[in-house]
N, C-alpha and C positions, 0 to 999 in steps of 0.2 A: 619521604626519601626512599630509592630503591634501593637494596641492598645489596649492589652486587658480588657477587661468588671469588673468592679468593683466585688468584691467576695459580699459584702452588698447586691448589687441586684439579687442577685443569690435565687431561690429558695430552700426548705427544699431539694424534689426533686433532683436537681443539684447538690446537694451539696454532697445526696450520691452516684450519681455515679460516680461525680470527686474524690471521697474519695474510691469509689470500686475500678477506674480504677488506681489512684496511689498504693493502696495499691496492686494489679494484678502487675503491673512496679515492685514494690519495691521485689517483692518473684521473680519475675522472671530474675531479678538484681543481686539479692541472690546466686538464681542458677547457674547462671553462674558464676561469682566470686569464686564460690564453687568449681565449674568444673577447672576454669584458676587457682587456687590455687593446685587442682590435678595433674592437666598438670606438674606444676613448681615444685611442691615437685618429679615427676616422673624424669621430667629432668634433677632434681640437683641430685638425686640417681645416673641416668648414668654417670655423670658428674664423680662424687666422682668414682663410678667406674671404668671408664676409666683414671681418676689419678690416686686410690689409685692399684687397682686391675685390670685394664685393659691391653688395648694391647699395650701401648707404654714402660710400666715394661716390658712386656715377649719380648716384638721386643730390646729392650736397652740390657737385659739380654743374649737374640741370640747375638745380635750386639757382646756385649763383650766377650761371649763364640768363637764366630768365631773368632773375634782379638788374641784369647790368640792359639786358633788353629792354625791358621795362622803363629804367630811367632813361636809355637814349632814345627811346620814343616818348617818354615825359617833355625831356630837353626839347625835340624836337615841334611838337605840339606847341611849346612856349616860342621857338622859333617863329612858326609859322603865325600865329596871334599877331606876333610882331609884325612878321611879314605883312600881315593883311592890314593893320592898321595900317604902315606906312606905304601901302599901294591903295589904302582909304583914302588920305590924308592929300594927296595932291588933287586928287577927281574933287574933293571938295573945294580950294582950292580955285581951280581952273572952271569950276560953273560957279564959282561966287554962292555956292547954299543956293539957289537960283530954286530948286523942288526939295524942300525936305524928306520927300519919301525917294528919293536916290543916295543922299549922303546918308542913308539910314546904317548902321553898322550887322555884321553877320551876325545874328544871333546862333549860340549855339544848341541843335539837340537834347534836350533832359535825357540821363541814362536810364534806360529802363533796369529794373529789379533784378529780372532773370537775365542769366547767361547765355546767351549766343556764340553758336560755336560754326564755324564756315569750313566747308569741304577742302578751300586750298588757299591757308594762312597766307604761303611764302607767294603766290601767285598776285594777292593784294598790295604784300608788303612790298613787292616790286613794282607795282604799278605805282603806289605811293611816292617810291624812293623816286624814279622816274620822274613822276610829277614836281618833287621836291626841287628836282635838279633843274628841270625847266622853267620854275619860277622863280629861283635862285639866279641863271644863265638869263633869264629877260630881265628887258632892262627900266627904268621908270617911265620913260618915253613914250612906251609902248602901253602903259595901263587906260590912257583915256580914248586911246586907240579901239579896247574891247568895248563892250558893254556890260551895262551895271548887271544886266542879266545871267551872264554868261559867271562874271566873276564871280558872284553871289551863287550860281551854284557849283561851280569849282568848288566857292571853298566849301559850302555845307558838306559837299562828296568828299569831299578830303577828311574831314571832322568826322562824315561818319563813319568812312573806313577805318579812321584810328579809333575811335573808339571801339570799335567790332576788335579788333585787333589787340587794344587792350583787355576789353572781356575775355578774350581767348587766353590771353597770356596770363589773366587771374584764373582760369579755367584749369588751365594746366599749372599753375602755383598749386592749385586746391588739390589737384589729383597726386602731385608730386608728395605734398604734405601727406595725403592718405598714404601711400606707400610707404614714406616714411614713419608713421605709425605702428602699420603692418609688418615692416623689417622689423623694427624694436620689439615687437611683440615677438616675433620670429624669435631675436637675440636672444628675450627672458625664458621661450622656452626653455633655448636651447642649453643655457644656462643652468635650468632647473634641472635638466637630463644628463647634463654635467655631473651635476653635486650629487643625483642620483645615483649614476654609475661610479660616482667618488666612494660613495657609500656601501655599494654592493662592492668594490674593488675592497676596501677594506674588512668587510665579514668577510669574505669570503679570504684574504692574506691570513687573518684568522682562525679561522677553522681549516687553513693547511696548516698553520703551525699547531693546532691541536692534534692532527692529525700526522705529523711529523714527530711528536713526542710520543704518541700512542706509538708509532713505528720503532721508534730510537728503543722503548721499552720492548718490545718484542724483540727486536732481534737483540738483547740483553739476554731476555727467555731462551735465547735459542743455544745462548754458551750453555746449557745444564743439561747438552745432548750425552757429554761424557760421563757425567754424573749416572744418567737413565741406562747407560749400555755397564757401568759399575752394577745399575740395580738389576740392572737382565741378568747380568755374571748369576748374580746371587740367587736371583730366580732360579735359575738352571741348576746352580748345585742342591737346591730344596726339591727339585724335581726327581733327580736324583737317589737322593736322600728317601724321598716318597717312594720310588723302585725300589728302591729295599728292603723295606716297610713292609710292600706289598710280598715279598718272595719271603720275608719269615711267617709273615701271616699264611699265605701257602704253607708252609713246613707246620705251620703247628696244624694248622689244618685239618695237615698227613698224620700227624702225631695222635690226631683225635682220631682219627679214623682205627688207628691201628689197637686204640687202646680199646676201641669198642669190637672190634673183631677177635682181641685178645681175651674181651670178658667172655663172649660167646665159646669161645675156647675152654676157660674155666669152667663155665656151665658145663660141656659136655664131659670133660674130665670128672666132673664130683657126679655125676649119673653112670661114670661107669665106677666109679669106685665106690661108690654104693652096693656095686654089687657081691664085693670083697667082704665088707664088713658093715654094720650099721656103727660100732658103735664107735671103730677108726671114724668108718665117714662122717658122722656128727660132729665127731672134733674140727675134722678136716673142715665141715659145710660152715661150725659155724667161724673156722677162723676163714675159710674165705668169703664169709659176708660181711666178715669184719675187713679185711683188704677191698672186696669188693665197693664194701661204702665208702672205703676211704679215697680209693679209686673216682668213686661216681665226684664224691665232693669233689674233690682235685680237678676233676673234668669239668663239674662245674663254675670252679673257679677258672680252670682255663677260659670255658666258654666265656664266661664277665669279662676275663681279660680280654680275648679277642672282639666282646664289645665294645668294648672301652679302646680299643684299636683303631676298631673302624669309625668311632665317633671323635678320635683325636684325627686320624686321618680326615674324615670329614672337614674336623673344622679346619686341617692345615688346606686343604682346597682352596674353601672359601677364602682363608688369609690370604691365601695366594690372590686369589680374584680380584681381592679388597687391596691388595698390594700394588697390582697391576695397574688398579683405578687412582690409587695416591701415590705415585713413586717417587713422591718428592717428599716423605716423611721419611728420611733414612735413620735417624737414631731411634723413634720408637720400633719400625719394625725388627732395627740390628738385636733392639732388647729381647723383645718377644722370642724371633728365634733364637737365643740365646736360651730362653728358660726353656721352650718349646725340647731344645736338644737336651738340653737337663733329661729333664721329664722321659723324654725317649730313650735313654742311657739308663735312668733308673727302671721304666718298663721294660728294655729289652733285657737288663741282668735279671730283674725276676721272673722275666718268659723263661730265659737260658736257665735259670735257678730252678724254675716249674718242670719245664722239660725234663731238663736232668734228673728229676726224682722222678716221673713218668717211666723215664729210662730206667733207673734202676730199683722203682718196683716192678717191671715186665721184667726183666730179669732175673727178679727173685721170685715173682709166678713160676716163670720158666724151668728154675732152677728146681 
């Protein structure tokens, strides 16, 4: 698992560009959602189309238009059988069987295996219907009028045309049926890219509500603006506080400065009164080596002190820095400086304490 980084230690900074680049995610989340919602309304139109309005109405429609074709050219064929027997039936009849190979009956054509397909259906089926209607309109009278020859191939021509015309019309059942197949396959695509896009619609409703929480959080983060300009205040009176710091460290400085110009002082006074007296000056020399050391110490303590200054100052910087970087821990750092000015209240009375006797041993040099 990763660990991720507390949001508290998070900078002002950070905090707006994690709130820029969510809120970049969340429109661009948007956008697409917007788009896959297009797609799906596009798809379910096809959809509804090809149910309500499509090709499997107009191919069911053919389907059933050919069926009814089909049987009234069945019917019709049964018709005509009849027909020909009963335009058989009197020729026999009126020659008395007189040559058996005249009363012989129409044999029909065997279908062959393969499909035949004719350039111009309705052109046939006309001629047919035609033909239908002229041996329906004659009358029995008139059959031993023709000859056995003539009728005998009427009707084969008739028998063959319908059957070319039935082929045709199982031709076109077969092709219809193939489309029909092809639509359905069509549908299951479509279907499947349906559920697809059901499925992207849904991660992706998801990951904007992820991403809506992440946002609702943040702009949460964004009330603790008050809080951060509460911690600026306080920053700025530590800065402050650090200028002041700095201008007594200046003075003690001066202070050192003055006490080392003071000893050189000393020195040259005890070389002239040397020349008074030896054995005054020896008193005089060694109580001013005895001030004098006491002097150097004290200067050397000064100087520690003002190390010790500049190494509290140092580290009040760095707090600062480290303040800047965390400004959402306000009780520990209210403590810190809290002790911090202790600390500086007890250093600057012993600076002031230090001084002050600086001051008034140069005073009693002088004196």
């Amino acid at each position: 698992m990763v660990i991720r980084p507390s949001i508290e230690k998070w900078s002002r900074q950070e905090l707006e560009d994690r709130y820029h680049v969510l809120y970049q995610q969340n429109y661009s989340l948007k956008r697409s959602y917007n788009e896959l919602e297009s797609k799906l309304k596009q798809s379910n139109a096809k959809i509804k189309r090809i149910i309500v309005c499509g090709k499997d109405c107009n191919d069911d429609e053919n389907y059933a238009e050919l069926i009814k074709e089909n049987r009234l050219l069945t019917n019709k064929l049964k018709n005509l059988k009849q027909q020909v027997l009963n335009y058989a039936r009197p020729e026999i009849s009126a020659q008395q069987c007189s040559t058996p190979s005249q009363a012989r009956q129409t044999a029909q054509r065997p279908q062959s295996a393969l499909p035949r397909r004719s350039n111009r259906p309705q052109q046939t089926a006309s001629n047919a219907s035609t033909q239908f209607v002229n041996m329906e309109q004659r009358p029995a009278t008139d059959v031993p009028k023709v000859s056995d020859g003539k009728s005998s191939l009427l009707d084969k021509t008739l028998f063959v045309k319908l059957n070319r015309e039935l082929k045709q019309k199982d031709d076109e059942c077969a092709l219809l049926k193939c489309k029909l197949n092809n639509v359905q396959q069509q549908l299951r695509k479509l279907k499947d890219e349906y559920d697809q896009l059901l499925e992207q619609l849904q991660s992706k409703q998801h990951e904007g509500l992820k991403l809506q929480q992440q946002f609702n959080d943040l702009s949460s983060n964004t009330n603790t603006d008050t809080k951060v300009a509460k911690r600026l205040k306080n920053i700025q009176i530590l800065e402050k506080e650090l200028e002041m710091i700095r201008e007594e460290n200046k003075m003690l400085h001066e202070a050192n400065e003055k006490l080392v110009q003071n000893s050189l002082t000393i020195e040259q006074l005890a070389i002239e009164e040397g020349k008074y007296g030896e054995t005054i000056n020896d008193q005089r020399v060694l109580e001013m080596e005895k001030k004098l050391n006491e002097s150097f110490m004290k200067y050397s303590q000064l100087k520690q002190n003002y190390q010790n200054l500049m190494q509290t100052k140092l580290e009040l910087e760095e707090r600062l820095n480290y303040q800047n970087a965390q400004t959402m821990k306000e009780k520990t750092v209210n403590n810190e400086i809290a002790e911090r000015r202790n600390e500086f209240e007890k250093k600057k009375t012993e600076n002031f304490s230090a001084n002050e006797v600086c001051y008034f041993i140069i005073l009693m040099i002088t004196d």
